[in-house]
C-alpha positions in Angstrom: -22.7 13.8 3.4 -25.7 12.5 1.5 -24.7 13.6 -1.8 -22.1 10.8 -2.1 -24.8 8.2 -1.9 -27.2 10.0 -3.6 -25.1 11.1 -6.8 -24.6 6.9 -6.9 -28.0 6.7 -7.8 -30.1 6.6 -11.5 -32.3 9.9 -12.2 -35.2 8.0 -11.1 -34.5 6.5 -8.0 -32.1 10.2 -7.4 -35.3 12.4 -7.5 -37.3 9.5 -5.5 -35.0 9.7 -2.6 -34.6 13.2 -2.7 -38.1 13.9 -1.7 -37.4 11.5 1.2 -34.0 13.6 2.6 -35.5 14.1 5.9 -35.8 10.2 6.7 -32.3 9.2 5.0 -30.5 11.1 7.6 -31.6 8.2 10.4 -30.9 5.5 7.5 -28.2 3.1 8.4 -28.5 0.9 5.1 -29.8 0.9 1.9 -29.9 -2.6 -0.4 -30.4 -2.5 -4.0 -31.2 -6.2 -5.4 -32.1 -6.9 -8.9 -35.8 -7.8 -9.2 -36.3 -6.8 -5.4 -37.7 -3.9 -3.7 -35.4 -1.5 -2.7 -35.1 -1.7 1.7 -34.0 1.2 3.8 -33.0 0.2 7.3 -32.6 2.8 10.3 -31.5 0.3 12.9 -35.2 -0.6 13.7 -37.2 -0.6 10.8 -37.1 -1.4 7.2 -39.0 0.9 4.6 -39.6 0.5 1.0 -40.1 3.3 -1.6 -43.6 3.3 -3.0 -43.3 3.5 -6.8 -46.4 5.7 -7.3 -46.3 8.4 -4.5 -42.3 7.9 -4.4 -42.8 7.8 -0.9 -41.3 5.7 1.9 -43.6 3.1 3.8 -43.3 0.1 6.1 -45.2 -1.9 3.3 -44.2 -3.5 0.6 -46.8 -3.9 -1.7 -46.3 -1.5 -4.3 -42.2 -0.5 -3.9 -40.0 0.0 -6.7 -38.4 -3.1 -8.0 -34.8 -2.9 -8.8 -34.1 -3.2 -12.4 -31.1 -4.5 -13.7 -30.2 -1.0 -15.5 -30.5 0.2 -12.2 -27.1 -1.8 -11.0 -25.8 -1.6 -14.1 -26.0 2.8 -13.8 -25.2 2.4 -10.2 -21.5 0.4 -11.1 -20.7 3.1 -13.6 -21.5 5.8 -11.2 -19.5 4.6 -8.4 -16.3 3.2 -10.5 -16.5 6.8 -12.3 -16.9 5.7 -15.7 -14.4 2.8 -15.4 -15.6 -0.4 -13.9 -12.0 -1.6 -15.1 -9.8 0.6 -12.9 -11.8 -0.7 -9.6 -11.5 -4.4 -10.4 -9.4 -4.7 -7.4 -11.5 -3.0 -5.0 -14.3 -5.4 -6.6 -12.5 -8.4 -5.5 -12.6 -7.4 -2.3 -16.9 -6.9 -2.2 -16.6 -3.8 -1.6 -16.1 0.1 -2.8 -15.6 2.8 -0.4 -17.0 6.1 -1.3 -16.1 9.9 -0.7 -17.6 10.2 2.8 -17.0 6.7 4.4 -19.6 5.5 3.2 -19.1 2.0 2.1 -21.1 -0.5 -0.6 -21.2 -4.1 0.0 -21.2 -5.4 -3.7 -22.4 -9.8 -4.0 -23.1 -11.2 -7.5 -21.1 -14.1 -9.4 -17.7 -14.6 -8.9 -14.9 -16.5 -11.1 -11.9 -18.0 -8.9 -8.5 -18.6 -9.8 -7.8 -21.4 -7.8 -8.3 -20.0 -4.3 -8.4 -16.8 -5.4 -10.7 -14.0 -6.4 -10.2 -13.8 -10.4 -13.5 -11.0 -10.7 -16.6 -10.4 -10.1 -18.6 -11.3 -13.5 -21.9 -10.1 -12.5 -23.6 -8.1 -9.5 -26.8 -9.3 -8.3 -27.0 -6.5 -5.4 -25.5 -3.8 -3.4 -25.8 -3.0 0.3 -24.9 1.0 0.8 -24.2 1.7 4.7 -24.5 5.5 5.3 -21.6 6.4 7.3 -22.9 8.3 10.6 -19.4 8.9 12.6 -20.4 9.8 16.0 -18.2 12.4 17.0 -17.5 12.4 21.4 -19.5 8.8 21.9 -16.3 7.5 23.7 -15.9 11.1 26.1 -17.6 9.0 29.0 -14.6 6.3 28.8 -11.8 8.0 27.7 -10.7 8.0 31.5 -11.0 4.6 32.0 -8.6 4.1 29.4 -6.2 7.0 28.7 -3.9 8.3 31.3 -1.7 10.8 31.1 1.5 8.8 30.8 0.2 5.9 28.4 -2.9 3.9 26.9 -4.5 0.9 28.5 -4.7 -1.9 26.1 -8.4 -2.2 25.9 -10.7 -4.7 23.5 -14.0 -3.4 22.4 -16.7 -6.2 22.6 -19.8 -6.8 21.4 -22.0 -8.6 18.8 -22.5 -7.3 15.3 -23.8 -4.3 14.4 -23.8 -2.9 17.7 -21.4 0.0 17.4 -18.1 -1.4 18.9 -16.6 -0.4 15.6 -17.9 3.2 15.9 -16.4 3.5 19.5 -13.3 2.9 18.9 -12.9 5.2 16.0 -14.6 7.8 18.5 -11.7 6.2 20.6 -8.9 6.8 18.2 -9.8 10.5 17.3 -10.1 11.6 21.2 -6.3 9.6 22.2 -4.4 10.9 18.9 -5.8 14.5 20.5 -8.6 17.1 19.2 -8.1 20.5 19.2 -9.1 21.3 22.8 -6.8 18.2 24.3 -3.8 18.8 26.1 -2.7 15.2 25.9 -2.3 13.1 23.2 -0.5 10.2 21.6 0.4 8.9 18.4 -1.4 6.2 16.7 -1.5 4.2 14.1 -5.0 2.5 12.2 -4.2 -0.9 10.2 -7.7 -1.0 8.8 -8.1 -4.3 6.8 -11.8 -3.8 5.9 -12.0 -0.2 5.7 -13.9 0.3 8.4 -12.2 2.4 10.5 -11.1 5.4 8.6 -13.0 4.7 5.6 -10.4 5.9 3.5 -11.1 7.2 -0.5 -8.0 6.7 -2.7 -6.2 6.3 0.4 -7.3 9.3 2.5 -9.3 8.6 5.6 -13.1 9.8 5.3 -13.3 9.6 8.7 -12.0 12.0 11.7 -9.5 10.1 13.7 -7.5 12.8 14.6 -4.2 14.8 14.0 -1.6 12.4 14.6 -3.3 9.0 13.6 -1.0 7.6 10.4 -3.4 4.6 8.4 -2.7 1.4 6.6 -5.4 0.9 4.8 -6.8 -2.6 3.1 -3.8 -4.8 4.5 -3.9 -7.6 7.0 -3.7 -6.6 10.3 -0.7 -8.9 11.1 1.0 -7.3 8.0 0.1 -4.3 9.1 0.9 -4.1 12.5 4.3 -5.1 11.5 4.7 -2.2 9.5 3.3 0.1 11.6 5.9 -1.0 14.3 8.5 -0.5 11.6 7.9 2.6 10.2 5.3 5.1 12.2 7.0 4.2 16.0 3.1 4.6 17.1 2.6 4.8 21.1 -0.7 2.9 20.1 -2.2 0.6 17.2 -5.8 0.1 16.8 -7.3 -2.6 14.7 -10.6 -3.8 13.9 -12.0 -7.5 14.8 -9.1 -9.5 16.0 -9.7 -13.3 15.2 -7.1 -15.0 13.9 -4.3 -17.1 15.5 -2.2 -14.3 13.5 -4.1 -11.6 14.4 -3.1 -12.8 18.1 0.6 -13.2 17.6 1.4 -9.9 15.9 -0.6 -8.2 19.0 2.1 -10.2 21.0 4.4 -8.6 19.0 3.2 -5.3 19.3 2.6 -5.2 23.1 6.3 -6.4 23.6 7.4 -3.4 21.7 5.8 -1.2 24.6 3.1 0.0 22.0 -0.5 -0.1 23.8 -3.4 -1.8 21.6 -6.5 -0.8 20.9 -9.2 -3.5 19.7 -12.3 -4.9 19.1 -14.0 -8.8 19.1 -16.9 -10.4 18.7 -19.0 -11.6 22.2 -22.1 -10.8 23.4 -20.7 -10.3 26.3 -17.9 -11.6 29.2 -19.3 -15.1 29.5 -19.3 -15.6 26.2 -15.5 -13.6 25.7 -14.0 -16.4 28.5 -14.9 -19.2 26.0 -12.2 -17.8 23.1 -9.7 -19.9 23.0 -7.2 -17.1 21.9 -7.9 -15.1 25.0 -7.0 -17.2 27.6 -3.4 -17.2 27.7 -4.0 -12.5 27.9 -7.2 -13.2 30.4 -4.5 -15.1 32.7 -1.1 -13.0 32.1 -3.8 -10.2 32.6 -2.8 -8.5 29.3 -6.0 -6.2 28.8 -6.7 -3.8 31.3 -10.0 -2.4 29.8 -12.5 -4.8 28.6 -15.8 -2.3 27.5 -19.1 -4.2 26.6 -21.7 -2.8 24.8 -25.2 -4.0 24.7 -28.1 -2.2 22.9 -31.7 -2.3 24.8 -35.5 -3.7 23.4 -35.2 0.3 22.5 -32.6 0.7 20.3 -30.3 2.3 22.7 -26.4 1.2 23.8 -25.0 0.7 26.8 -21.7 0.6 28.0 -19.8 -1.7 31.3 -16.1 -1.5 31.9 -14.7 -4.4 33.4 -10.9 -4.6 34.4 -7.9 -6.9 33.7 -9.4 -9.2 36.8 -12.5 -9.0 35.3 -14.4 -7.2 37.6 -17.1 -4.3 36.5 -15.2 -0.8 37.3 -18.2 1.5 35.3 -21.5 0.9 33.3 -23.7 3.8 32.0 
């Protein structure tokens, strides 16, 4: 999957990174920013790419600066030739490549009014290297997938722990794999592109046989439409927030479709103090509340706590 972020790349900094295959595999992100070294992050270290040897080191003394014409290559690479046809996508800060794999684009911006006109110039580009992690969610499937329905379940955590990545894992193991013997239809509303990753509006990532997405839409919007159209037995979104947000999941509950979701806590101390929860922490809407935390190591953890509130699992 690394030649969709390698192909990105100028011939230089292509053969560079090359000859460093081995460590991109473990790389979560790469930023490019003009008249800055290049950083590689692998969710515990950053490395820059020695200019001489072409190497990768922890120091960076000596990296390869980012050159304009660097950005410049990299935008024509990635819009295929036409920077004009992906204005849109621009807008939004963000491209989506073949893959998943999804860069993060920051530079000037003109508004029109309250809106995005364009971006004028880039100043930098953060590539995340998609890493779907196929059967991380096997261990709480049970906890919430019966055989009858799906428990509606929030996924917390605080950023970049993987709460994202679990429920896609999440998604792909309810709408059924090949060796299940139950399964359910769902529907994806995936406002950020997150979730499914999709390219020209087919999902990158694996979320099943019988998962239908909306991609790039407002998850209100969305969920709407999904309830419309698709007559999904669950809809999964990504980092509920808004009042919105709130009310359409109203909306979708009463309509006997299960919800899958995720927020942002560190963890159920910190999830009691949202004011939008406490009307569902009260009429006990959420049946599955699942944590995770990631240790002085690196590695995640999981805890399951019930509708009351009360830890039924941890790993």
């Amino acid at each position: 999957m690394l030649e969709q972020v390698l192909q990105i790349f100028p011939a230089e900094l292509r053969k560079m990174l090359l000859a460093n295959k081995d460590k991109l595999k473990e790389t979560e992100e790469i930023r490019i920013r003009i008249n800055q070294p290049m950083i590689l992050w692998d969710g515990r270290k950053e490395y820059f790419l020695d200019k001489l040897s072409g190497r990768l080191s922890v120091e960076a003394e000596g990296s390869y600066y980012i050159k304009e014409s660097d950005i410049s290559a990299m935008l024509t690479f990635l819009s295929r030739y036409s920077i004009y046809a992906y204005e849109e996508e621009l807008k939004s800060g963000f491209l989506t490549l073949e893959g998943g794999h999804r860069v993060g684009v920051t530079g000037q911006i003109r508004m029109e009014g309250e809106k995005v006109e364009r971006l004028a110039y880039v100043g930098s580009l953060n590539i995340r290297i998609a890493h779907q992690k196929i059967g991380c969610a096997k261990e709480i499937l049970p906890f919430i997938r019966t055989e009858q329905r799906v428990r509606n379940t929030l996924f917390v955590s605080s950023v970049g722990i993987g709460k994202t990545t679990l429920l896609r894992d999440s998604i792909r193991l309810i709408s059924g794999d090949e060796t299940s013997r139950i399964h359910f239809k769902v529907g994806v509303v995936d406002e950020r592109s997150e979730i499914a990753a999709c390219c020209r509006g087919i999902p990158q990532n694996n979320l099943g046989i019988r998962t239908d997405v909306i991609d790039r839409c407002k998850k209100a919007v969305g969920m709407r439409m999904l309830l419309r159209s698709m007559s999904p037995d669950v809809i999964a979104v990504d980092e509920l927030g808004s009042m919105e947000d709130f009310q359409a999941v109203d909306e979708v509950m009463h309509c006997g479709c299960s919800i899958l979701g995720t927020i942002h806590a560190a963890d159920m101390l910190e999830l009691q103090q949202k004011e939008q929860l406490r009307k569902w922490v009260e009429q006990k809407i959420f049946e599955r509340y699942v944590i995770l935390k990631k240790d002085d190591e690196g590695r995640r953890h999981f805890m399951i706590y019930d509708g009351t509130w009360e830890k039924i699992w941890s790993d």
